[in-house]
Phi, psi and omega in degrees: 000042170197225163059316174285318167335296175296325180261326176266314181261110177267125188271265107173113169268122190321302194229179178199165205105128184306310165317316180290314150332287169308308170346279174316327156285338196286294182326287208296147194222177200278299175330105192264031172238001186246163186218156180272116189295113171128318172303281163089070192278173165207192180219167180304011185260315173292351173293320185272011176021193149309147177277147173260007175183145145304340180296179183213136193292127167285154134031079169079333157258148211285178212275325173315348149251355147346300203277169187281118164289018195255319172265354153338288185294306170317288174305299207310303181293018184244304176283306206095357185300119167324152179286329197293327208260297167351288177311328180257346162281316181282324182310303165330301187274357165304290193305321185258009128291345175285316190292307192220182182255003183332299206090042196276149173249157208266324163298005145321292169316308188296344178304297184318304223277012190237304176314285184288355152195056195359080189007077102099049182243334182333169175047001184103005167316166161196163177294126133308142163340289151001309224096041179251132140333096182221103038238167193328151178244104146245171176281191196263166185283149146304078180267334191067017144314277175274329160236192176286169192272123179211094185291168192318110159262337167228056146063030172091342192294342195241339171217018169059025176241118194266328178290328154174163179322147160231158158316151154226172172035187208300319188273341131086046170257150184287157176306353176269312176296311171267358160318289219270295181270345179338118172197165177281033178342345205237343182072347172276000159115016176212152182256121179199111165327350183267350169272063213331349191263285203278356179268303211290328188276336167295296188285010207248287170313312151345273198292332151319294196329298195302326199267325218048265151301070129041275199300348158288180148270339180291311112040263201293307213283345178272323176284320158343292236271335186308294191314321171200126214251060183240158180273331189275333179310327203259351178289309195264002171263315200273335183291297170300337223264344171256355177257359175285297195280352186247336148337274173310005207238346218015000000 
């Protein structure tokens, strides 16, 4: 759930650094229409924006249609966020405020999915209607050269490298990880990480587990940092992740 960021995908942040960090806590502030300038910094009330429907996910249907398609279309054309990849970030975060008190806001989610494969769009890629990766997204192997070390756990089978782990799919989780988190986001009766439905909701779960409250800042920012334990990963997450939310707000 990291690692292609750093090598493939170049982010470029306005500003970086711990100090700039320390900023963003003094700066930021609660009102999720004001923003700190130059930064686009955030605190978990911005992460969590607006809800995007009162529903609540039924049952047996996949998450992707859960959000209003009316504010789909709408965000989608505000952000630039593909709608395929949206419909499963809002869907994701409707279905786990039905589930839990976490708090997830669903541009949390599109921050990652932008850091980690421009919602899956990376290498020239794109979402099938499904929600497929297509064509499948991996990361460079965890040799620990370039990156962190993370040897092989599952013999090639979840990333098709035997020699050692890689990131998969749009959300760009390690085989430990999708281990750990797997589920069927998409409703169609198979879990495959390569699936922007069942990875954005695997990683959704994730990141509860990890931050535990959400609606903090203390929170959003210990699951951010879970996911990938980097300052600038999360710096450049707080970044999509408030410019998302102020995108929708127009």
């Amino acid at each position: 759930m990291r690692i292609l960021r750093r090598v493939v995908l170049i982010v470029v942040a306005s500003v970086g650094g711990l100090a700039l960090l320390a900023a963003i806590i003094v700066l930021a502030v609660p009102d999720a229409q004001r923003y700190v300038p130059g930064l686009q910094a955030t605190t978990a009330r911005y992460a969590r924006a607006a809800p995007v429907t009162a529903a609540e996910h039924p049952s047996g249907v996949g998450i992707a249609v859960v959000a209003d398609p009316a504010w789909i279309a709408r965000t989608a054309a505000a952000t630039g966020i593909p709608p395929r990849a949206l419909a499963a970030y809002a869907g994701a975060a409707i279905t786990q405020d039905a589930d839990s008190t976490c708090g997830m806001g669903w541009n949390t989610l599109a921050g990652i999915g932008e850091v980690e494969s421009r919602h899956g769009t990376i290498f020239g890629g794109a979402l099938a209607a499904d929600g497929a990766a297509t064509p499948p997204i991996f990361g460079v192997t965890l040799d620990g050269a370039s990156t962190a070390h993370v040897p092989d756990s599952d013999k090639g089978a979840i990333d098709g490298d035997p020699t050692g782990d890689r990131a998969v799919g749009p959300m760009q989780l390690i085989p430990e990880a999708w281990r750990n988190w797997h589920t069927d986001g998409s409703a169609d009766g198979r879990e495959d990480p390569q699936n922007i439905d069942d990875a954005t909701l695997a990683a959704s779960h994730y990141l509860c587990r990890a931050g535990g409250n959400l609606s903090t800042e203390a929170g959003w920012r210990k699951a951010v940092l879970a996911y990938n334990r980097s300052d600038q990963y999360l710096t450049d997450v707080i970044r999509y992740a408030t410019l998302y939310a102020e995108e929708a707000a127009g």
